[in-house]
C-alpha positions in Angstrom: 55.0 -31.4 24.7 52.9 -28.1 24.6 51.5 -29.0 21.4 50.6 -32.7 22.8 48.9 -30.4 25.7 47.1 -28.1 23.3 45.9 -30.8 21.3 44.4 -32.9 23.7 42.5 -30.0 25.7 41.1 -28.8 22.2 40.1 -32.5 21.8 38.9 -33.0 25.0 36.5 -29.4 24.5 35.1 -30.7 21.5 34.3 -34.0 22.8 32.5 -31.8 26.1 30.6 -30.7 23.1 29.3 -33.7 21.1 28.9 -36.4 23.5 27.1 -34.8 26.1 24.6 -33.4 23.5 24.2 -36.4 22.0 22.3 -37.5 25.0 20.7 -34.5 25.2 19.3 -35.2 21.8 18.7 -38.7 22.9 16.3 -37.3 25.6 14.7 -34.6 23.4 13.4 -37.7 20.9 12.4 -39.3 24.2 10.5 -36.3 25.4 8.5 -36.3 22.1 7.7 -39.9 21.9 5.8 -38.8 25.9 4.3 -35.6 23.7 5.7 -33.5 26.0 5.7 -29.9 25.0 5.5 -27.9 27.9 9.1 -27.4 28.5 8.6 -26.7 32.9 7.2 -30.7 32.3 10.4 -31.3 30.4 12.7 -29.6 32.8 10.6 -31.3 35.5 11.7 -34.9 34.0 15.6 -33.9 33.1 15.5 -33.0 37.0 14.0 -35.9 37.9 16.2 -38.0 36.2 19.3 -36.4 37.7 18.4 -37.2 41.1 16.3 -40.9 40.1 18.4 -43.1 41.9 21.2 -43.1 44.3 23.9 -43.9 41.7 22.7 -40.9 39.6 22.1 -38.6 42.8 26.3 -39.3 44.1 27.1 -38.3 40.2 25.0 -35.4 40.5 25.8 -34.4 44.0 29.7 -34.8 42.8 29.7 -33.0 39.0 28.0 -30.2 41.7 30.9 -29.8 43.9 33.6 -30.4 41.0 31.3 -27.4 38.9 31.7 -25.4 42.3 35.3 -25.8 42.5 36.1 -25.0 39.3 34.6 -21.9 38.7 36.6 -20.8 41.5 39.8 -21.8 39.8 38.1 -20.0 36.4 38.8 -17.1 38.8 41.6 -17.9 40.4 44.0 -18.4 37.3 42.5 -16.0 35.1 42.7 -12.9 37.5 46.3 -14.8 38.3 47.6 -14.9 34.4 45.7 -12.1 33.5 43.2 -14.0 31.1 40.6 -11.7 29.1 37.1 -12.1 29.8 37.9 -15.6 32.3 34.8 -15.2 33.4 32.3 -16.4 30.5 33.5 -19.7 31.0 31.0 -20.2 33.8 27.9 -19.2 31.6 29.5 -21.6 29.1 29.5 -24.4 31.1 25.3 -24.2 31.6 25.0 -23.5 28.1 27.1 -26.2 26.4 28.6 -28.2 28.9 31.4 -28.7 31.7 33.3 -30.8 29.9 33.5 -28.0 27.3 33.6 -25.2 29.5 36.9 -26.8 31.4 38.0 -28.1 28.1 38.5 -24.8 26.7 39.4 -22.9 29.4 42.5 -25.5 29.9 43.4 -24.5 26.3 43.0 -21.5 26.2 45.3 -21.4 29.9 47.9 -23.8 28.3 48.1 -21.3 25.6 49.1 -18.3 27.3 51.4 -19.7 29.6 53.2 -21.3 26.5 53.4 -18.1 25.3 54.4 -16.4 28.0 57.5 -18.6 28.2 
């Protein structure tokens, strides 16, 4: 069952990778079709398009609590099973993504509590 566990969070981190960048890329080609360059105007339209309706403001306003809640169980279970450097999972998730971020860091967990055992 452990195994089952691992490989799913590994698959679940990679997807947290690919998919959500693959609309990132979609909006990058969309971007350039505008001829935007400036990249405040470009942050300017991802940030508009976050918050553009009331459907895309309660996902927003939700992935914001759910970001919140996590990072304090990225704390909370890495001080608890003494995970190394617990911490850069936060940076991770604005960098690549949550899905990664949380993807990983439930590896990585399942991992050493597997091994623990």
């Amino acid at each position: 069952m452990k195994n089952i566990r691992l490989a799913l969070y590994a698959l679940l981190s990679a997807a947290g990778v690919g998919w959500p960048w693959y609309f990132i890329y979609q909006f990058i080609g969309e971007t350039e079709q505008l001829g935007l360059t400036d990249p405040i105007e470009i942050i300017n339209l991802f940030s508009a398009g976050v918050w553009a309706n009331a459907s895309a403001g309660f996902i927003a306003a939700d992935l914001t609590l759910v970001l919140i809640a996590s990072f304090f169980f990225y704390a909370a279970e890495g001080i608890r099973l003494g995970m190394k450097r617990w911490y850069l999972y936060i940076p991770a998730t604005f960098m690549l993504s949550f899905a990664f971020s949380f993807g990983l860091f439930m590896f990585n967990r399942e991992r050493l509590i597997t091994n623990e055992n």
